[in-house]
C-alpha positions in Angstrom: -7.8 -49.7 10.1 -8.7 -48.6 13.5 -12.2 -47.3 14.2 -12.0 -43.9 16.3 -13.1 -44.2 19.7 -16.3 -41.6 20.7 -13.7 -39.3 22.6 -12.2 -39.0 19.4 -14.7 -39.1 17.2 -16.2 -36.0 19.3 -12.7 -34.0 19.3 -12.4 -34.0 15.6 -16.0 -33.0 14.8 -15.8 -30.3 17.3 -12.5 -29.5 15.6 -14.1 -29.3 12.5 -17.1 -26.8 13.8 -14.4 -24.6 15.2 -12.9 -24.6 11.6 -16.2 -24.0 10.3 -16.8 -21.0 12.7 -13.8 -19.3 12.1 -14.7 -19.4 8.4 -18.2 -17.6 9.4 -16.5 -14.1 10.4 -13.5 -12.5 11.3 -13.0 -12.6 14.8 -14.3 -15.1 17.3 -13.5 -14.1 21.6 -12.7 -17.3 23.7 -15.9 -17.5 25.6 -18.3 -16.9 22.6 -16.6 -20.2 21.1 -16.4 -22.0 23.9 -20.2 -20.7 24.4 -20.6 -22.0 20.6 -19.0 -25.8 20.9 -20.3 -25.8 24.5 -17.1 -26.7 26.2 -14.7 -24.3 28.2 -12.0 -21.0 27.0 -9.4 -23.8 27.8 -10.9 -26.5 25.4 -11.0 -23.9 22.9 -7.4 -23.0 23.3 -6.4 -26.8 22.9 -9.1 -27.0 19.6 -6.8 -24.1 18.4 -3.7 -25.0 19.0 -5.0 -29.0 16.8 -5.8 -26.4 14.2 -3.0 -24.9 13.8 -0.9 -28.3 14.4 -3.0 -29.5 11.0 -1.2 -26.2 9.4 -4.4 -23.8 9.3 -2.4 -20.0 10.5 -5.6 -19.6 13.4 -4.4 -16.3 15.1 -5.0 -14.8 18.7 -5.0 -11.3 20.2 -5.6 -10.4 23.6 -7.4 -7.7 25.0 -10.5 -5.6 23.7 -11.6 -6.3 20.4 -9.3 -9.3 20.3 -10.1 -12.6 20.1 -9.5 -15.6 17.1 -9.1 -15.3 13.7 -8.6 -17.7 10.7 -5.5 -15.8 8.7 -4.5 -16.7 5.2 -2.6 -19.8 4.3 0.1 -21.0 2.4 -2.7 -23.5 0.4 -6.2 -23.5 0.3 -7.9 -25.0 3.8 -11.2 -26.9 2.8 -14.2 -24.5 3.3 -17.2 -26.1 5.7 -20.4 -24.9 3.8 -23.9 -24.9 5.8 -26.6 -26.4 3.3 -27.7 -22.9 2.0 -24.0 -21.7 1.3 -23.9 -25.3 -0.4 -26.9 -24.5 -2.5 -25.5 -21.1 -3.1 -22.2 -21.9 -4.4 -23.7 -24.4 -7.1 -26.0 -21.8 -8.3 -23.2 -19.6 -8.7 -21.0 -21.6 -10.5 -24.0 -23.1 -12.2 -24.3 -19.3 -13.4 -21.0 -18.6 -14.3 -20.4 -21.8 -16.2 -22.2 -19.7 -18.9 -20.6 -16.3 -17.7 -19.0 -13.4 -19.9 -15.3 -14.1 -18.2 -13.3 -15.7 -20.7 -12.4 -19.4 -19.4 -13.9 -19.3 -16.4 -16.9 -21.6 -17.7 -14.6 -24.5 -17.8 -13.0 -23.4 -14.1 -17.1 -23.2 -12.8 -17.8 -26.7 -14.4 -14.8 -28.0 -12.7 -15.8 -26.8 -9.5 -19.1 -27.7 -9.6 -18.0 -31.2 -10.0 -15.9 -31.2 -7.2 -18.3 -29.5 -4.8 -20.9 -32.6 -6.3 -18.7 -35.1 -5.3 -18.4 -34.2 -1.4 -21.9 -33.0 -0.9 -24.2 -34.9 1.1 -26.7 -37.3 -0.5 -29.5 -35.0 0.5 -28.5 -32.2 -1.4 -26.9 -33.6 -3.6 -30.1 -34.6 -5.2 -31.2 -30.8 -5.3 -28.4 -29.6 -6.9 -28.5 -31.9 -10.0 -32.2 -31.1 -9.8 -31.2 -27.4 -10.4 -28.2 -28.5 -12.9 -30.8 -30.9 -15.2 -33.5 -27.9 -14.9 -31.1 -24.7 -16.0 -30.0 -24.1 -19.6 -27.5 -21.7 -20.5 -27.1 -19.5 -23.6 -23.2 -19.5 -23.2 -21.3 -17.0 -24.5 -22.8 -16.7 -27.5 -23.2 -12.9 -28.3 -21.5 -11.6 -25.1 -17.9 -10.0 -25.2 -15.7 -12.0 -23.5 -13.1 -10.8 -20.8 -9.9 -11.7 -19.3 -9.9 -12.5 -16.3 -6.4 -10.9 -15.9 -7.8 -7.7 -17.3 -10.7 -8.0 -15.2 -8.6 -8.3 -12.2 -6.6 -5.5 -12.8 -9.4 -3.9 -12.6 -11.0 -5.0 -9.6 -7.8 -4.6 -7.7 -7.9 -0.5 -9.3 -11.3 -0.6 -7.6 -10.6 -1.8 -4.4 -7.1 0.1 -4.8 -8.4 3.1 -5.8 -6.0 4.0 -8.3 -5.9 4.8 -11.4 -6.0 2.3 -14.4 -4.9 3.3 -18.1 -6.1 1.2 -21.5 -6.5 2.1 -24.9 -10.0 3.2 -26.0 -11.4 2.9 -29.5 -12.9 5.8 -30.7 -14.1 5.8 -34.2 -11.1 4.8 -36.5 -8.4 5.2 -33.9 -6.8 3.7 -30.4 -7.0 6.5 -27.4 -5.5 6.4 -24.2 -7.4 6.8 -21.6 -7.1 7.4 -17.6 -9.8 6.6 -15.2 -10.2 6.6 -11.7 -12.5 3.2 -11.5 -15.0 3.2 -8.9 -16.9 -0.1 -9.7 -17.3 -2.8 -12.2 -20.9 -3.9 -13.1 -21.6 -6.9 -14.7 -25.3 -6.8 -16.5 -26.6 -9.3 -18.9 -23.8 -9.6 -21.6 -21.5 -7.1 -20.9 -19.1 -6.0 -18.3 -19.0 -2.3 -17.5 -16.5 0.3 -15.4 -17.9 3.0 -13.3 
């Protein structure tokens, strides 16, 4: 095993904050990254170009308003969290391990114990503070949803289409058609503006 030399100990962790900025927003100019990492547009441009080597689809326009992106991939790139995103995220899924959407409780407690096992010693400690400290009532009582059906949804939302379902109205089905605006989730139900 060879121990990286501190030429290339610095590359790869300024790799990694590039990464970790072009996860913070949309579109990042040459100079304001090289500003950020504190090297020049042409250091940047090499960083990019080990990015995209590694497989992450890092995109570049020219001109006004153009700059670097981080575009979708074919797999999932490992997300850099700053220690309040970290603490965020394991409140969240600490919160949806007892959640109203069918099956994901068992997706949130996977997670969780992934993020747990690659966060830093420090926090670490807090988070399984939080975990031993937070009870959940589980589903018990709520109406659980698909998460397929809640998708469709969403995607009608965003979409701005319209969705159809059958709707129970005293002894019989009827079909409906809304136009959804928004879904709200509140204490044990899930509802559709």
């Amino acid at each position: 095993m060879s121990v990286a030399s501190g030429d290339e100990r610095g590359t790869t962790e300024r790799v990694l904050t590039l990464l970790g900025l072009l996860q913070q927003r949309q579109v990042w100019t040459g100079p304001e990254l090289a500003a950020r990492l504190g090297v020049t547009p042409r250091t940047v441009r090499r960083d990019v170009e080990r990015l995209r080597t590694l497989g992450y689809p890092v995109h570049a326009s020219q001109g006004v308003g153009g700059g670097y992106r981080l575009g979708p991939g074919q797999d999932l790139p490992p997300l850099l969290l700053d220690d309040e995103e970290a603490i965020a995220t394991a409140v969240s899924l600490l919160a949806g391990a007892g959640g109203a959407v069918a099956s994901a409780g068992e997706a949130a407690l996977r997670a969780l114990t992934k993020l747990d096992q690659v966060l830093p010693t420090r926090l670490r400690h807090e988070v399984r503070a939080l975990a031993g400290s937070v009870e959940s009532f589980g589903a018990g009582g709520r109406t659980l949803i698909d998460p397929k059906t809640l998708m469709t949804l969403a995607r009608a939302c965003r979409d701005e289409v319209e969705a159809a379902f059958d709707y129970p109205s005293g002894d019989e089905l009827r079909a409906r058609r809304v136009e959804p605006y928004r879904l709200v989730a509140s204490d044990r139900r899930w509802y559709l503006l």
